[in-house]
N, C-alpha and C positions, 0 to 999 in steps of 0.2 A: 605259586605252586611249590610243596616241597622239594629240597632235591635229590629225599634219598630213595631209592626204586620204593619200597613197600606200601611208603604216605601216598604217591604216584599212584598205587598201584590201587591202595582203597580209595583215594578219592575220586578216580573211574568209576568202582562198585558201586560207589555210592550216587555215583551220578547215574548211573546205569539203571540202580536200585528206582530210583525217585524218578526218571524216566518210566519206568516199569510201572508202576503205580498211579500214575498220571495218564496211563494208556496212551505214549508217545508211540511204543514198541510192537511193534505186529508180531514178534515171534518171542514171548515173553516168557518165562519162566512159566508160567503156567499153564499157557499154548502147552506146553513142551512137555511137562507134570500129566496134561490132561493126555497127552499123544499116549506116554507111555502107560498110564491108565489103562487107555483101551486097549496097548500091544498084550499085557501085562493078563486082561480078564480075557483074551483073546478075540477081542472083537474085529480087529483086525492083524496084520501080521507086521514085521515092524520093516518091509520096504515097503508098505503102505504107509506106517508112518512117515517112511523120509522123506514116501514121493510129496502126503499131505505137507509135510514142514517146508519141502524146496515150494510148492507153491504159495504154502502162503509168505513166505520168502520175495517171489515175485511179484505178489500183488501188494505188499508193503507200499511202494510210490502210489499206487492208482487209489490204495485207502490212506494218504497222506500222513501214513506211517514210516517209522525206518526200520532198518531188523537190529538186533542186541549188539551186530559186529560194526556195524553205522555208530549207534549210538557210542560205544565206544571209543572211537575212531576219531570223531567230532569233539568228543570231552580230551580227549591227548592232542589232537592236532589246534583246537582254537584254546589251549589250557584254562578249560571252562567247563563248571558242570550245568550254566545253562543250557536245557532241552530242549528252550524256545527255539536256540541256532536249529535243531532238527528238523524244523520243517522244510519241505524240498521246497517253499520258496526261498530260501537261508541256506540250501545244501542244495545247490546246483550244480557243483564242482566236483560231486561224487558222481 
């Protein structure tokens, strides 16, 4: 792994990225894209959306996902951008 902060810092995004895309991530960019969507045409208000985003937040383990602050967390802590570590049989320790 690099050792100067910025290479660190994208080679996270990029694990994070490519997590995201592989539907590792329960609360993805696009979860999130989509919340604000609907805060945005007004279909709902946006402590509807936090309350939706903290739940799907919590059900990340029970759908053998993790949420974007895991995923990165697991790529700095085992300095790795394999996703595969993300599963909660591999992250039990979270």
């Amino acid at each position: 792994m690099p050792n100067n902060r910025y290479d660190r810092w994208r080679l996270r995004r990029e694990a994070l990225r490519r997590a995201e895309t592989r539907g590792e991530v329960a609360d993805s960019m696009e979860v999130r894209k989509a919340l604000v969507a609907r805060v945005r045409s007004g279909e709902i208000t946006l402590e509807q959306a936090q309350a939706e985003l903290a739940r799907i937040k919590r059900g990340a383990k029970k759908a053998g996902k993790v949420t974007r602050d895991q995923a990165l967390r697991v790529a700095v802590e085992r300095n790795t951008d394999d996703v595969q570590a993300l599963t909660w049989r591999g992250f039990s320790e979270f």
